[in-house]
Wavefront OBJ file of the C-alpha trace (Angstrom):
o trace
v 14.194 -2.837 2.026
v 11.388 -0.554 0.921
v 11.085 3.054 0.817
v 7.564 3.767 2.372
v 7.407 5.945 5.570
v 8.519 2.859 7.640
v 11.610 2.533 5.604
v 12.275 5.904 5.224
v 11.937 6.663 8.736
v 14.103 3.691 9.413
v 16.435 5.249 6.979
v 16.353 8.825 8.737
v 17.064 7.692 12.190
v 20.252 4.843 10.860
v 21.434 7.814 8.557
v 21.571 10.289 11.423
v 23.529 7.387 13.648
v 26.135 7.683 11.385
v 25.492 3.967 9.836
v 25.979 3.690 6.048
v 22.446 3.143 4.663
v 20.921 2.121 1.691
v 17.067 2.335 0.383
v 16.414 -0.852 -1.663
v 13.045 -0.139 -3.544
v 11.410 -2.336 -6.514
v 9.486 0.848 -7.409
v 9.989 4.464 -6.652
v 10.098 5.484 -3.618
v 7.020 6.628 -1.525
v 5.220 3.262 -0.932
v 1.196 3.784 -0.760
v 1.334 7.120 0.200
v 2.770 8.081 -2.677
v -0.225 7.580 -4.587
v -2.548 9.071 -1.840
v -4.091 12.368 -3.446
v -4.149 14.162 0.078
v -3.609 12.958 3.760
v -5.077 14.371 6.359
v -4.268 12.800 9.604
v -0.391 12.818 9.549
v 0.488 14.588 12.628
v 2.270 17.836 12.342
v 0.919 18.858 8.668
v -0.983 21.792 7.606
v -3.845 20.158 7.988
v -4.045 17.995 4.800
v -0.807 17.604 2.873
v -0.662 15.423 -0.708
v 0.913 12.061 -0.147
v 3.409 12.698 -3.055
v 4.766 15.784 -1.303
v 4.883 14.149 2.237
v 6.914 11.335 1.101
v 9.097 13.506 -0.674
v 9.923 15.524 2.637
v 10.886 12.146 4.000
v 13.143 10.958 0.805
v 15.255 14.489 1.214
v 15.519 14.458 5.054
v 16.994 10.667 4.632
v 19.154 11.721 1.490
v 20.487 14.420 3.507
v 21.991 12.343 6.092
v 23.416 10.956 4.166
v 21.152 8.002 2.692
v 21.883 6.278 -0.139
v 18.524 5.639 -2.403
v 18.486 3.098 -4.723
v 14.812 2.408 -6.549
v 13.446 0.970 -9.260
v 15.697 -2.477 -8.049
v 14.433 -5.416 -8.845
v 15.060 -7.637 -6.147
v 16.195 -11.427 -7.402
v 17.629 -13.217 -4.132
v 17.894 -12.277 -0.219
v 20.002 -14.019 2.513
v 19.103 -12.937 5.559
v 20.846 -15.854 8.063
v 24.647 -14.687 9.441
v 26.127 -12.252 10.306
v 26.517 -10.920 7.105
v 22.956 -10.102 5.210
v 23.160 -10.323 1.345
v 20.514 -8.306 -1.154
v 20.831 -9.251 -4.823
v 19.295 -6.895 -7.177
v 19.474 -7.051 -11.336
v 22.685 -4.861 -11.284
v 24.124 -4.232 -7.298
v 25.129 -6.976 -4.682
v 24.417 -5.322 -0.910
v 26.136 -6.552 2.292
v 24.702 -5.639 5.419
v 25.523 -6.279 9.046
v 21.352 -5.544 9.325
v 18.482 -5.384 7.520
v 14.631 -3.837 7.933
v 12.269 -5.104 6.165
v 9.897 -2.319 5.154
v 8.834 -3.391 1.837
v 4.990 -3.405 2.718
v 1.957 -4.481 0.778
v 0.209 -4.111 -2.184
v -3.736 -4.320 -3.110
v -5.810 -7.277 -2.629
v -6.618 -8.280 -6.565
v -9.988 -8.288 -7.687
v -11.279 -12.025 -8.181
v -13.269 -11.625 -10.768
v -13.530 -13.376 -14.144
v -11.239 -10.914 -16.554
v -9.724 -9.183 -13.873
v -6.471 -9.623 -15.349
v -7.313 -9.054 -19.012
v -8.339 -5.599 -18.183
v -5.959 -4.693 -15.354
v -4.887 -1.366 -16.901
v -7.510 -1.335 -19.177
v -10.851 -0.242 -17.100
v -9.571 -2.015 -14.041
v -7.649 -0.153 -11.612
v -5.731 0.033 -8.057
v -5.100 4.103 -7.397
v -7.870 6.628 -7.961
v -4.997 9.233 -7.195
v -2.754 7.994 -10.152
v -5.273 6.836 -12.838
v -8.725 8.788 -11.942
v -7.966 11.776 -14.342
v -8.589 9.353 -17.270
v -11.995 8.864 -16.471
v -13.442 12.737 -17.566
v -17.568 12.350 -17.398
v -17.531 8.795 -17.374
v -19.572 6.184 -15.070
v -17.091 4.608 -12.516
v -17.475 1.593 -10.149
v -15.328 1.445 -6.824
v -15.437 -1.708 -4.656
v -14.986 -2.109 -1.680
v -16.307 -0.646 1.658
v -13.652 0.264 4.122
v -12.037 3.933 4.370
v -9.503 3.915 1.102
v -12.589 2.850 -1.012
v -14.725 5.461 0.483
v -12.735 8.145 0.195
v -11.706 7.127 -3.435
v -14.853 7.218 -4.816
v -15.523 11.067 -3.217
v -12.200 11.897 -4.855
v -13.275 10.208 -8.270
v -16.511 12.274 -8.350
v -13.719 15.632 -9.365
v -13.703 13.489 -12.542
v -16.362 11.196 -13.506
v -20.298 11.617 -14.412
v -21.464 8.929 -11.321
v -19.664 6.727 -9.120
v -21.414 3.511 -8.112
v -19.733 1.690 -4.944
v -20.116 -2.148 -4.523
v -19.256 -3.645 -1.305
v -20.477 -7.302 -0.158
v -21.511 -6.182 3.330
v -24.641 -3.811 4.136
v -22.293 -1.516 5.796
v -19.447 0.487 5.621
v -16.217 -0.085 7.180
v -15.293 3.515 6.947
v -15.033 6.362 9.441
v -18.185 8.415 10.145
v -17.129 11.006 8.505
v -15.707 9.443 5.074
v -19.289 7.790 5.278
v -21.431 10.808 5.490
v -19.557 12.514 2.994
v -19.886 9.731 0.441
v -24.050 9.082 1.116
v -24.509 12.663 1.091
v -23.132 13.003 -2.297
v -25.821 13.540 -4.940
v -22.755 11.542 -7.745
v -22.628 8.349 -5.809
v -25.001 5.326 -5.159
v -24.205 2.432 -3.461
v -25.011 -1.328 -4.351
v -24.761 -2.928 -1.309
v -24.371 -7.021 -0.204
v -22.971 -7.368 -3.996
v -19.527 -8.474 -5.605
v -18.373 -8.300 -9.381
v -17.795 -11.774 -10.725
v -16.911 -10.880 -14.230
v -15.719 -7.821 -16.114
v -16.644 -7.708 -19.707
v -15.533 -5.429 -22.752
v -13.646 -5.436 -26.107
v -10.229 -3.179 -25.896
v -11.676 -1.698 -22.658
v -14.186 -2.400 -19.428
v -18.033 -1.866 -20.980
v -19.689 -3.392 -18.473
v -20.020 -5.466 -15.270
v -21.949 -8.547 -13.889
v -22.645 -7.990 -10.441
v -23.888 -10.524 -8.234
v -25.839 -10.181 -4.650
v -24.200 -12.346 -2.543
v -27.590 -13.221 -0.715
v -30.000 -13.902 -3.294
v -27.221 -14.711 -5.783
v -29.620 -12.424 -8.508
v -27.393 -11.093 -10.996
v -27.483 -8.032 -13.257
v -24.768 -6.144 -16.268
v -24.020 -2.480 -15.400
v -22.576 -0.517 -18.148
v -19.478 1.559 -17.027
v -16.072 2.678 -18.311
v -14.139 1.980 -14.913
v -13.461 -0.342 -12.350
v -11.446 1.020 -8.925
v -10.672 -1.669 -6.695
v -10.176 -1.204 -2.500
v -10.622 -4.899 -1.300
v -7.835 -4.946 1.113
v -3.881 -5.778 1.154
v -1.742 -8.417 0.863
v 1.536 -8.345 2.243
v 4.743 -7.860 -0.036
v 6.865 -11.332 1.539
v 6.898 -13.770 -1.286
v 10.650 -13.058 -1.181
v 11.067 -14.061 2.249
v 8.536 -17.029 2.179
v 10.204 -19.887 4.686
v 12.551 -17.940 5.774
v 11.097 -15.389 8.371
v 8.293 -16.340 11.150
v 5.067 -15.252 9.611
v 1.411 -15.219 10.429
v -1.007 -17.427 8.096
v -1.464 -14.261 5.701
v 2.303 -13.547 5.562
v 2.739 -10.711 7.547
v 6.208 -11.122 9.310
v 5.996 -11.545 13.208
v 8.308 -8.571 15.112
v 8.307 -7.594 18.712
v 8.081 -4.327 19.907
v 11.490 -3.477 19.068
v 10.852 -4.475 15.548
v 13.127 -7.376 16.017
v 12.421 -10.784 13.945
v 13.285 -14.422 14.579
v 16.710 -13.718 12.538
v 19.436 -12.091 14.389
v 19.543 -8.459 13.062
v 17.066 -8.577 11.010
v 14.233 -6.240 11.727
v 10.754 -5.612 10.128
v 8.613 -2.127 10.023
v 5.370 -0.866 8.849
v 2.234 -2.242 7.073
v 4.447 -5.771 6.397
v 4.697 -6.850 9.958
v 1.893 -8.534 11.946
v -0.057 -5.245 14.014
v -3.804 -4.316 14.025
v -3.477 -0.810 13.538
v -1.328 0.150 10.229
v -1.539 4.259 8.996
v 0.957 6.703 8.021
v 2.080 7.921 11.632
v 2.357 3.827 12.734
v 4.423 3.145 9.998
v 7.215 6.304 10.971
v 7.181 4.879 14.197
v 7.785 1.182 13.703
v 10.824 2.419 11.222
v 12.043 4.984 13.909
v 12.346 2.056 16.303
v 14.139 -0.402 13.801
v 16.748 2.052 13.006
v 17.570 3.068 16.916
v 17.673 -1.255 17.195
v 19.413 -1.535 14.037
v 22.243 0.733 15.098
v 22.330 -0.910 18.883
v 22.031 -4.333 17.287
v 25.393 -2.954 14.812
v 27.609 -0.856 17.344
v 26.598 -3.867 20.126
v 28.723 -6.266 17.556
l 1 2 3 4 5 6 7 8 9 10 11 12 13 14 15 16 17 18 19 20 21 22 23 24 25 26 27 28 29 30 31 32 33 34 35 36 37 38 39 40 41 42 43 44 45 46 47 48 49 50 51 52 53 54 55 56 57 58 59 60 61 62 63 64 65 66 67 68 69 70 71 72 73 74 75 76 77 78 79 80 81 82 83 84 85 86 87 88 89 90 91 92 93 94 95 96 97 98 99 100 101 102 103 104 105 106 107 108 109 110 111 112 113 114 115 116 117 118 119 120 121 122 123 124 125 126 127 128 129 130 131 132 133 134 135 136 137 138 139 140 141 142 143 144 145 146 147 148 149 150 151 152 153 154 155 156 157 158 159 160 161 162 163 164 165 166 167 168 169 170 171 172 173 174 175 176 177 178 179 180 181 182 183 184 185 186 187 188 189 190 191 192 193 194 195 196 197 198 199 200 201 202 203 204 205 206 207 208 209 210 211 212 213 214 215 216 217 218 219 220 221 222 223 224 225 226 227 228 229 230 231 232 233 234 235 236 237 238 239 240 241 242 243 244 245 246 247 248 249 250 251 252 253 254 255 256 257 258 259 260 261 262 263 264 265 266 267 268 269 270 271 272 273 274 275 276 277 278 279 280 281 282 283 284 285 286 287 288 289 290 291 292 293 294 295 296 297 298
């Protein structure tokens, strides 16, 4: 369930066991990286590589073992308990002796007053699929850790000025997506600050931003809003049925094994402290070698 690099790599390794596998996706597949203009720290690329194309190298190697890729399935119910697993989606009913959960997470929401009125609209989640609308226009990205960093030196190929908000008075970043964000002459930074309402007519016009320590408040006028707050993890559909942390990241051991019986969980969804590209193939390379023991050992 989910065709990220977890799942995909999950897929690659069952495929090549000789298991008949399925990709179950909501969207397409690709997961985050999909939407990641370039990567540069996958191992064994030339250097920097676009997410799009990377994730695509993954989709045919799986496909060509024989994977079967279903995505854009809405799934409606999943029973995970026996021996039997069953997936329900708006048109197919899956039953499989295992399952890996792969499905990962999606951005934190902005909670701000008219978030949702302008989602879409001046208020967006992926520089990389939604930055080339902004042509010379004044841009705010918030947040303060490495996606929103690097976003707002990739939005600066577009826009007139980027201003980043972040709450803290420091980055989260690495050095280096730091210095190359301060040293750019196209983006200021508002720092110890949130938005607490977004404001416009069809579109975003403007912003009220707040500092958090003086609670002094002030209206920016801008045609964008890029949000990098964070990410919540995609479980709703397992809620009470899977051991989870507080936040609802499932709990898996080092084999990627979960409280159920051959059920197994891999990537960004499962509780870890480190979560990138190359820790996401490796969690799904270990749930397919378990998957297949857990399925030949029955």
């Amino acid at each position: 369930m989910g065709g990220g690099p977890a799942g995909l790599s999950a897929a690659i390794y069952a495929s090549r066991a000789k298991l008949f596998t399925v990709v179950v996706d909501e969207g397409l597949v690709g997961g985050q990286v999909a939407t990641t203009f370039h990567v540069a720290n996958y191992p064994g690329t030339n250097g920097v590589i676009r997410g799009m194309d990377l994730m695509e190298n993954m989709k045919k190697q799986a496909a060509d073992f024989g994977t079967q890729i279903d995505d854009m399935k809405e799934v409606l119910e999943v029973s995970l308990k026996g021996e039997e697993k069953h997936i329900k989606t708006e048109d197919t009913d899956y039953y499989a002796k295992s399952v890996i959960i792969a499905s990962g997470a999606q951005p934190r929401k902005l909670p701000a007053e008219g978030e949702r009125e302008f989602r879409g609209r001046g208020v967006h989640y992926c520089a990389t699929c939604d930055g080339a609308m902004y042509q010379d226009t004044d841009l705010l990205v918030v947040g303060g850790g490495n996606s929103a960093v690097e976003e707002a030196v990739f939005l600066t190929r577009y826009a007139r000025h980027v201003t980043i908000i972040h709450w803290a008075d420091r980055f989260e970043a690495s050095k280096a997506s730091q210095e190359e964000a301060l040293k750019s002459p196209m983006i200021d930074v508002v720092w110890d600050s949130q938005i607490v309402q977004i404001k416009g007519e069809n579109f975003v016009q403007s912003a009220i931003i707040e500092n958090v320590k003086t609670k002094e408040r002030k209206e920016l006028n801008i045609d964008g809003i890029f949000v990098y707050i964070g990410m919540v993890p995609k479980t709703e559909l397992f809620k009470n049925m899977i051991g989870m942390d507080e936040n609802g990241y499932i709990y898996a051991d080092e084999d990627m094994k979960t409280d159920i019986d051959g059920v197994f969980a891999a990537g960004d969804i499962r509780v870890k402290k480190v979560r990138q590209i190359a820790t996401a193939t490796a969690d799904g390379a270990i749930a397919g070698i378990m998957a297949e023991r857990y399925v030949n050992g029955k």
